[in-house]
C-alpha positions as CSV (number, residue, x, y, z in Angstrom):
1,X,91.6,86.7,-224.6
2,X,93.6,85.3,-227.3
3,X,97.5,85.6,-228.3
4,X,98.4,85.1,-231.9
5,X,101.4,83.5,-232.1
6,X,101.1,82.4,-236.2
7,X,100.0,78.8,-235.1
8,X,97.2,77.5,-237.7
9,X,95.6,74.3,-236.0
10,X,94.5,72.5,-238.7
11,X,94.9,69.2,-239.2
12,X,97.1,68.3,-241.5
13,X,98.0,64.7,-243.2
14,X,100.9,62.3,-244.6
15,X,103.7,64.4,-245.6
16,X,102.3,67.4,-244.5
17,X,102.3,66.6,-241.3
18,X,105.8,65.4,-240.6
19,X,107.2,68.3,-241.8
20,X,104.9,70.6,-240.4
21,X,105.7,68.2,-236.2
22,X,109.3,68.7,-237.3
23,X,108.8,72.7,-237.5
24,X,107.6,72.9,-234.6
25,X,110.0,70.9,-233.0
26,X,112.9,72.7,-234.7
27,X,111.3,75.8,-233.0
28,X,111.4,73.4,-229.8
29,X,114.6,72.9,-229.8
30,X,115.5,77.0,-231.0
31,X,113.9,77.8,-227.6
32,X,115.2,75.7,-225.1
33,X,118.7,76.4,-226.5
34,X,117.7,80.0,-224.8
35,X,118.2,78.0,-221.7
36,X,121.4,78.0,-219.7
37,X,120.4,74.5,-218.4
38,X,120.0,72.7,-221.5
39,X,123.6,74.4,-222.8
40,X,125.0,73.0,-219.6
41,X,123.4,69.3,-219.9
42,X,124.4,69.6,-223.9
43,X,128.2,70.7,-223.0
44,X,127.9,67.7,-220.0
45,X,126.7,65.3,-222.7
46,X,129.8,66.3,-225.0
47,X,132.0,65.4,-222.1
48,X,130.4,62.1,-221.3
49,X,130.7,61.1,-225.0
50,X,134.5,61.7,-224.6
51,X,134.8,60.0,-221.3
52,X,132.6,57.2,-223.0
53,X,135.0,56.7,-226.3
54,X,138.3,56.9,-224.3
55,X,136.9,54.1,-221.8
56,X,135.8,51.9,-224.6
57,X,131.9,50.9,-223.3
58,X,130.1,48.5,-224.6
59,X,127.3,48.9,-227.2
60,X,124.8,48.4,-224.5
61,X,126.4,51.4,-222.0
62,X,126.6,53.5,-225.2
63,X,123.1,52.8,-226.1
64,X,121.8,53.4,-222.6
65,X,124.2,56.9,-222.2
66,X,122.0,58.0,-225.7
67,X,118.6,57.2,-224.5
68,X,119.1,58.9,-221.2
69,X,120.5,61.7,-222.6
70,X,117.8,62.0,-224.7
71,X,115.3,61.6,-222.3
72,X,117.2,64.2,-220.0
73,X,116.8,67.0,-222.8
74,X,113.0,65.6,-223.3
75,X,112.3,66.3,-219.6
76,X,114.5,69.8,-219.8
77,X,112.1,70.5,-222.6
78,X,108.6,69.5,-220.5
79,X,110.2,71.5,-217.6
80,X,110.8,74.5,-219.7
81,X,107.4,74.3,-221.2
82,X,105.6,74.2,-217.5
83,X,107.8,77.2,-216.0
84,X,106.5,79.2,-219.4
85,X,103.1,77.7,-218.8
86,X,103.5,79.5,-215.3
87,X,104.5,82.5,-215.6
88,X,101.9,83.0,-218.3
89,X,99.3,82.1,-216.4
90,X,100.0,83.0,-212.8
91,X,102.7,85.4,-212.8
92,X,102.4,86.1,-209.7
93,X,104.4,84.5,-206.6
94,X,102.2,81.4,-205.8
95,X,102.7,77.8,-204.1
96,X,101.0,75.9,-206.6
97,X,103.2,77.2,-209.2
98,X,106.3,76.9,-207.0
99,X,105.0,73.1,-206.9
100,X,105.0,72.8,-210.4
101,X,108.2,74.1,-210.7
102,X,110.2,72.2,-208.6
103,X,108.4,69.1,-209.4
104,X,109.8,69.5,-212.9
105,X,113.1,70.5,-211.5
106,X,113.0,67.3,-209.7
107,X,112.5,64.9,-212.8
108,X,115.2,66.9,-214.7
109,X,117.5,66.2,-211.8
110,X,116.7,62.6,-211.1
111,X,117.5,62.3,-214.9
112,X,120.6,63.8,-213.5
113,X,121.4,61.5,-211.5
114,X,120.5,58.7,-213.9
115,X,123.1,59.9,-216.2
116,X,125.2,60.0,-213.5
117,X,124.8,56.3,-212.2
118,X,125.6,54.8,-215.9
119,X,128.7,57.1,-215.6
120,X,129.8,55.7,-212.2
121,X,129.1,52.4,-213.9
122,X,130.9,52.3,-216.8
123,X,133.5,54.3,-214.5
124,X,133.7,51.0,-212.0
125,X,133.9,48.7,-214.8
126,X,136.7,50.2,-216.7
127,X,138.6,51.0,-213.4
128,X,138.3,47.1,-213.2
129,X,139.6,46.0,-216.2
């Protein structure tokens, strides 16, 4: 059984290429922003940015808040794709895809809580100034 979905797999080179990786990850990025927890980890970024600035971090705790917030919307992005995954190919109720779910709601979370460390960090050390 096949699905079209418009997707041409050839390979493609140079040029080509890049623009046809950044398409798809423009259409990505236009599907997770369907998601009400990327919006919220996207409206929770904003804030840290703010709380960032007005504590004046250092290039290094700026540096680290960007890569983890990148790496947070990476890992909302790989858990998206494996609940689609899912409920495509097992739509039913079933404990191996409750596993896979939650294990991807897990590494979005400790991602969480990553952010949320560097926060409490730069938090202590501004509190300390």
């Amino acid at each position: 059984m096949t699905h079209d979905t418009g997707f041409d797999p050839s390979k493609q080179g140079g040029f080509a290429h890049l623009r046809a990786a950044a398409g798809y990850s423009i259409g990505g990025l236009t599907r997770l922003a369907r998601e009400a927890a990327f919006r919220q980890e996207v409206l929770a970024g904003t804030g840290l940015l703010v709380a960032y600035w007005m504590m004046n971090v250092t290039m290094a705790v700026r540096l680290s808040a960007a890569v983890l917030f990148l790496l947070l919307i990476a890992m909302e992005a790989v858990n998206t794709a494996i609940e689609e995954i899912i409920d495509r190919i097992s739509p039913e109720v079933s404990d191996t895809g409750k596993h896979a779910k939650d294990l991807g709601s897990l590494a979005v979370f400790c991602l969480i809580l990553a952010n949320s460390m560097l926060l409490l960090y730069a938090l202590s050390v501004h509190l300390s100034m």
